[in-house]
C-alpha positions as CSV (number, residue, x, y, z in Angstrom):
1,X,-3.2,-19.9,26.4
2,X,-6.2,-17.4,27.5
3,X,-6.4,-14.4,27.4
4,X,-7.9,-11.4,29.1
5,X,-8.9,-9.0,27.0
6,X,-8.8,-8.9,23.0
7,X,-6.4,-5.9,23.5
8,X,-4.0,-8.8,25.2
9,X,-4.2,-10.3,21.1
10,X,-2.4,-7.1,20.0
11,X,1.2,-7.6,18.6
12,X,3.1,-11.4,18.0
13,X,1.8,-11.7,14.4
14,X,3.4,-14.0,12.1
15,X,5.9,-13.6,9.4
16,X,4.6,-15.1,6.4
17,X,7.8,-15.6,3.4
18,X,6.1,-15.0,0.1
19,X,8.0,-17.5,-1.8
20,X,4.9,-17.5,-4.9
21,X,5.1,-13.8,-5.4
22,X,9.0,-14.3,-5.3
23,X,10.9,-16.6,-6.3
24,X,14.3,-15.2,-5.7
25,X,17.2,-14.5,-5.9
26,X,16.7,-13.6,-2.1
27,X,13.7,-13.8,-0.2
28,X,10.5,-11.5,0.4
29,X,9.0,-12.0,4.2
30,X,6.1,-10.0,4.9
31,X,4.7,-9.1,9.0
32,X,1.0,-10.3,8.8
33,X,-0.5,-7.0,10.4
34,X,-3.4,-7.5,9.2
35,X,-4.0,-10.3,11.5
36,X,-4.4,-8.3,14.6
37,X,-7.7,-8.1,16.7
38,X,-8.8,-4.7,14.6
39,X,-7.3,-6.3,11.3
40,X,-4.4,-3.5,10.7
41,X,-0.7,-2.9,12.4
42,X,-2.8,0.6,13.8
43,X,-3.8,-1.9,16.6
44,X,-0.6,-1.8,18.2
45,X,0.4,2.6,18.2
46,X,-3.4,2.8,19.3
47,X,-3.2,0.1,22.5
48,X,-0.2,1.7,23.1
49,X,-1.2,5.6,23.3
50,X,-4.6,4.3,25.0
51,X,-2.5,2.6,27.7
52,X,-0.7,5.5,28.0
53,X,-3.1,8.0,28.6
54,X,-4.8,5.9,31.4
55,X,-1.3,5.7,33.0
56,X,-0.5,9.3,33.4
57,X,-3.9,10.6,34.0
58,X,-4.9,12.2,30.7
59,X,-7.6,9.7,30.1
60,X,-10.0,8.9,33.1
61,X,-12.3,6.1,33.7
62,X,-15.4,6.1,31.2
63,X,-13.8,9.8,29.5
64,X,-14.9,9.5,25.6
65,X,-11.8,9.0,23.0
66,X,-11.8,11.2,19.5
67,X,-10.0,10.7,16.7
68,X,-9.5,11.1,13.2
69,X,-9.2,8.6,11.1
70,X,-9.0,6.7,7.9
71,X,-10.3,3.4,9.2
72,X,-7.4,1.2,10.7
73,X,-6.7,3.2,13.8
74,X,-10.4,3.6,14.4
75,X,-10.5,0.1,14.5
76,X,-7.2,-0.1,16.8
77,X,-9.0,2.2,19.2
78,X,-12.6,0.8,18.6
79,X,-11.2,-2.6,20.1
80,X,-8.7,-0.6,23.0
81,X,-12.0,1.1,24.0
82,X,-14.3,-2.0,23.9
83,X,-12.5,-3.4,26.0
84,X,-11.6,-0.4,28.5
85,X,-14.6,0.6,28.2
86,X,-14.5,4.2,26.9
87,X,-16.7,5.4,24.5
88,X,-15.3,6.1,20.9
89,X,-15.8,9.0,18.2
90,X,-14.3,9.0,15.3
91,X,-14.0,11.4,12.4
92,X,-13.5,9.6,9.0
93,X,-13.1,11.4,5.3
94,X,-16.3,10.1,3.8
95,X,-14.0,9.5,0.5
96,X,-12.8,6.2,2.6
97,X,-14.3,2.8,1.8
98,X,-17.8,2.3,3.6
99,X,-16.7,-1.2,4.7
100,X,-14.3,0.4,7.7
101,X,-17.1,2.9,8.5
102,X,-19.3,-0.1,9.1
103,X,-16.7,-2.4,10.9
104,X,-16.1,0.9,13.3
105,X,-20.0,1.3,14.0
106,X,-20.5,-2.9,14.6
107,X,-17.2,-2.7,17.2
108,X,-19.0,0.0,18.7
109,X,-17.6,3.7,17.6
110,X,-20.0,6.5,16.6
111,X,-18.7,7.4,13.2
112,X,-18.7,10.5,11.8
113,X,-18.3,11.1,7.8
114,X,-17.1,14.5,7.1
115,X,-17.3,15.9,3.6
116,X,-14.2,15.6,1.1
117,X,-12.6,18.9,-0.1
118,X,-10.6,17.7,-3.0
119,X,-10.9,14.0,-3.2
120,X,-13.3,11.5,-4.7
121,X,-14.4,7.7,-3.8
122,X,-11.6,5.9,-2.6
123,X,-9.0,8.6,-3.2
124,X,-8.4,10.5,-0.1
125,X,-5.8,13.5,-0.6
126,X,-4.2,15.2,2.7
127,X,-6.5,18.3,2.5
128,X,-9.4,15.7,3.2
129,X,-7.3,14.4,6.2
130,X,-6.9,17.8,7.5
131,X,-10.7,18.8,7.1
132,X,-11.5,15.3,9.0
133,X,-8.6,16.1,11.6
134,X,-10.2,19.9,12.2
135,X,-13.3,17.9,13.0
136,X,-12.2,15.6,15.2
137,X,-10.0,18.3,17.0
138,X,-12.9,20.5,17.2
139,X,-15.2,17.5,19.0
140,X,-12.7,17.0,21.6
141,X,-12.4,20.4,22.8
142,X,-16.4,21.1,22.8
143,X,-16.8,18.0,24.5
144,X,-13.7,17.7,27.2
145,X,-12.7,14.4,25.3
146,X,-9.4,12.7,25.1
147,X,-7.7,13.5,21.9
148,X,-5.8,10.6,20.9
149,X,-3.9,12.6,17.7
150,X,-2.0,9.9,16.2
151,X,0.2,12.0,14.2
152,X,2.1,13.5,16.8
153,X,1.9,10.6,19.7
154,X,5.3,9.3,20.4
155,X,4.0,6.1,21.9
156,X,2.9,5.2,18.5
157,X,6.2,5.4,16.8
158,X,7.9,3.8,20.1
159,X,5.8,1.0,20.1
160,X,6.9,-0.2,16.5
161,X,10.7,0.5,17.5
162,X,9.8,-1.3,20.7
163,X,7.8,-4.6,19.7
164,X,7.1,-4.9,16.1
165,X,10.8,-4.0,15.0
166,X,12.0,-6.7,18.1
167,X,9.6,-8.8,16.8
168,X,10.7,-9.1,13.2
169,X,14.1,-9.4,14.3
170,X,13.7,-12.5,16.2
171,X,11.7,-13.9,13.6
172,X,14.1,-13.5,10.9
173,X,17.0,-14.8,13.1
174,X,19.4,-12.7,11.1
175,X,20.6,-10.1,9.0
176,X,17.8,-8.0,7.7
177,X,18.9,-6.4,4.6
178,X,15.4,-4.3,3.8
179,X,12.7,-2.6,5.3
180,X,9.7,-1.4,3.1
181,X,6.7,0.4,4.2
182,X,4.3,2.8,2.9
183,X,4.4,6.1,4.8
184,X,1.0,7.5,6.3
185,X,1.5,8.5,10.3
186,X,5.7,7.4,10.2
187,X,5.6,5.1,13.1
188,X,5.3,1.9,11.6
189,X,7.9,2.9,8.9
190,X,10.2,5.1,11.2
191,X,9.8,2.6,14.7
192,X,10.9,-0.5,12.8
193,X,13.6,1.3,11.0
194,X,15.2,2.8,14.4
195,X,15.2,-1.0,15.3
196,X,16.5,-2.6,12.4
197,X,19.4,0.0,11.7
198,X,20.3,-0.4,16.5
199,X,20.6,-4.2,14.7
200,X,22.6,-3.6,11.6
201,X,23.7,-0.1,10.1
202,X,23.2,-1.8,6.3
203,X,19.9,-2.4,6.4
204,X,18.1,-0.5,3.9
205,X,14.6,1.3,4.8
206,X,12.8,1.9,2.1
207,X,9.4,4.3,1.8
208,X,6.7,3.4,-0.4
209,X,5.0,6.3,-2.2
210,X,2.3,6.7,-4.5
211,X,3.7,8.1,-7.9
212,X,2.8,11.6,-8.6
213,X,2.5,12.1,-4.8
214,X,6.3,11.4,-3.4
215,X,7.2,14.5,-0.7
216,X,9.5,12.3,1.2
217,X,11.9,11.7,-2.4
218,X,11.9,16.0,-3.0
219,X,9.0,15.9,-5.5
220,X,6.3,18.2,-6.3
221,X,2.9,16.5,-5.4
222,X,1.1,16.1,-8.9
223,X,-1.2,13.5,-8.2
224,X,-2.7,14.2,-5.0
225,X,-5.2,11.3,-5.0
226,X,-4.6,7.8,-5.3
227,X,-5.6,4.2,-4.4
228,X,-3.6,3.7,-0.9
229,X,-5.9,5.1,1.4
230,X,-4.2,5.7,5.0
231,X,-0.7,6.7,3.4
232,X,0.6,9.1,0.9
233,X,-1.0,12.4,1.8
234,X,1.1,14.6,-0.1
235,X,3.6,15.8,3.2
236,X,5.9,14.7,5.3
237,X,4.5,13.2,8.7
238,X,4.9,15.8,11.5
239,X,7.8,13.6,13.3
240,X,9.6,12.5,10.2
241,X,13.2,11.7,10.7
242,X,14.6,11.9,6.9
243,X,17.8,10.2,8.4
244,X,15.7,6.8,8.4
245,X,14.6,6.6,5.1
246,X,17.7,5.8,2.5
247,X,15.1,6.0,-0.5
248,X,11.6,5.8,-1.7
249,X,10.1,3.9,-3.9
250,X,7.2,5.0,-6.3
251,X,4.0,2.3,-7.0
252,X,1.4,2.6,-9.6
253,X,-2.3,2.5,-9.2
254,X,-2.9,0.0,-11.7
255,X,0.4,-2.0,-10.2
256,X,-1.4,-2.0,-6.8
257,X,-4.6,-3.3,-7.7
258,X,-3.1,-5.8,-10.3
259,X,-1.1,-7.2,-7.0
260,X,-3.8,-7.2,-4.3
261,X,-5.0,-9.7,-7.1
262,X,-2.0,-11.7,-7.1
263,X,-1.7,-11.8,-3.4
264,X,-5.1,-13.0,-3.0
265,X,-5.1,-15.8,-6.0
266,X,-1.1,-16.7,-5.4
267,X,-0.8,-16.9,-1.5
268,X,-4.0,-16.6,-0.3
269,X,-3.8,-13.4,1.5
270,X,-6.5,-11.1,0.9
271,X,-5.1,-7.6,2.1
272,X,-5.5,-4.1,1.5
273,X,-4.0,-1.6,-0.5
274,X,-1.4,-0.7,1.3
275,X,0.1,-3.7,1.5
276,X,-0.1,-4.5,-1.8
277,X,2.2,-1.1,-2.7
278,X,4.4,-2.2,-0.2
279,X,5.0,-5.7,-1.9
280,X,5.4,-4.1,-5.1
281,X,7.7,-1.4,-3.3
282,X,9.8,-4.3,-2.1
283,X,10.2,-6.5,-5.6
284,X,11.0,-3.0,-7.5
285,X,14.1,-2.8,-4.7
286,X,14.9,-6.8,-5.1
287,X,15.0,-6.1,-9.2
288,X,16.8,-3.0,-8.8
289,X,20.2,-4.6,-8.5
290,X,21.2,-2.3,-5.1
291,X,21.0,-5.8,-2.8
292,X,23.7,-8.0,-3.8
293,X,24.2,-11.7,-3.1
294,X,20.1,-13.7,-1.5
295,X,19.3,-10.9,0.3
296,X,16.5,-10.8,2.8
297,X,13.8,-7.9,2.5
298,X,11.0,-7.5,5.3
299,X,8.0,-5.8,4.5
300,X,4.5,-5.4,6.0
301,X,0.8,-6.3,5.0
302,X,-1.2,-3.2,7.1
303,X,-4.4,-4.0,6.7
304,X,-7.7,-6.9,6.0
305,X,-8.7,-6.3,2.3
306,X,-12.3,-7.2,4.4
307,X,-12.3,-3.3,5.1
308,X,-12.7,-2.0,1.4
């Protein structure tokens, strides 16, 4: 097979069954996001909203594309713009790991670091997103540039209910019994869930939050900064649909780290940190007792850990 474009490589990734990390009872299948052209599942929402906006008219032939970011949809839009050729600015918190501001700059995007209000080094808190997001919003408007605004574009949550929730489906060939995902812009979380629960009103969908910092269970935020950069910014997403979500699951700091280890040295899978809270999110819910009989849980590794 060729294909056109590397936008054309976007969505189709593999499920892999992590039978090392678990050994049972039931089985723990994880979507390999982070196999995707920009190396996270943000490849798909930003092809999809990029498509989009060429479509309908709200993005023009060689019109610049702004956003705000914390790496992976940069990258999704660095490689959509590549190849479309529109020029790309991003705004990034500068508390995010250096290696996605210099994978953004080689595919091309002019990167812009803006000062942390309340974080630190690799702990982003949502007040830094929102000074990054101000920035970016800011850009657009001085500079008559498309706004892509990932939190609020509904092609970004369709596509996951679309293709990647089709997609795991038909790869499993079955029930689903679980869905877990970390929560940062909803649509990976929410667009799968819509799918799997159209499929089977049992499955359970799961969110991973960071302890200390759980808004979707009711909490108080307490711990504002943590390890899981991209998710976890102390709020609820602004299309959040608590209807989808039939619990959350807290991870550790320490937990997360001590299982991107395990992921890398046990099945050879060298991710991020995101996916490794939603692996831990996922054995905490096959130990909890709730799924009875072998059941089948269905998580997602986001991102390359070649971007911290």
């Amino acid at each position: 097979m060729i294909l056109a474009s590397a936008l054309d490589a976007v969505g189709g990734t593999p499920m892999i069954a992590l039978d090392r990390i678990h050994r049972g009872p039931g089985r723990l299948l994880a979507k390999a996001e982070f196999m995707q052209p920009g190396g996270s599942v943000k490849d798909r929402a930003a092809r999809a909203i990029i498509v989009a906006a060429r479509v309908d008219g709200r993005l023009r032939e060689g019109m610049t594309v702004v956003e705000m970011t914390s790496g992976n949809m940069g990258a999704g839009l660095a490689v959509a713009c590549a190849t479309l050729g529109h020029p790309l600015v991003v705004m990034m918190s500068a508390g995010n790991s250096p290696a996605r501001a210099r994978m953004l700059e080689g595919l091309g995007a002019e990167v812009h670091l803006i000062e942390q209000v309340d974080g630190q080094p690799g702990q982003v808190t949502g007040a830094d997103v929102a000074a990054a997001e101000a920035a970016a919003r800011d850009y657009a408007a001085r500079r008559g540039a498309f706004y892509v605004d990932q939190f609020h574009a509904p092609e970004g949550l369709a596509v996951h209910e679309r293709e990647t929730g089709q997609e795991i489906l038909r790869q499993v060939g079955g029930r689903v019994d679980a869905w877990v995902a970390a929560v940062g812009s909803g649509c990976t979380f929410m667009g799968v869930a819509r799918a799997l629960k159209a499929a089977s009103a049992a499955t359970i969908c799961a969110a991973v939050e960071p302890a200390g910092c759980r808004p979707l269970a009711g909490e108080p935020v307490t711990k504002p900064r943590h390890l899981i950069q991209g998710t976890g910014y102390g709020s609820a997403p602004p299309h959040w649909d608590p209807r989808l979500m039939d619990l959350s699951l807290a991870v550790e700091d320490e937990a997360v780290e001590s299982m991107r280890r395990r992921l890398a040295r046990e099945e050879g899978l060298y991710v991020g940190y995101s996916a490794a809270a939603n692996v831990c999110g996922a054995l905490a819910l096959l130990g909890s007792g709730r799924l009875a009989g072998e059941p089948t849980v269905v998580t997602v590794l986001c991102d390359t850990g070649l971007k911290y």
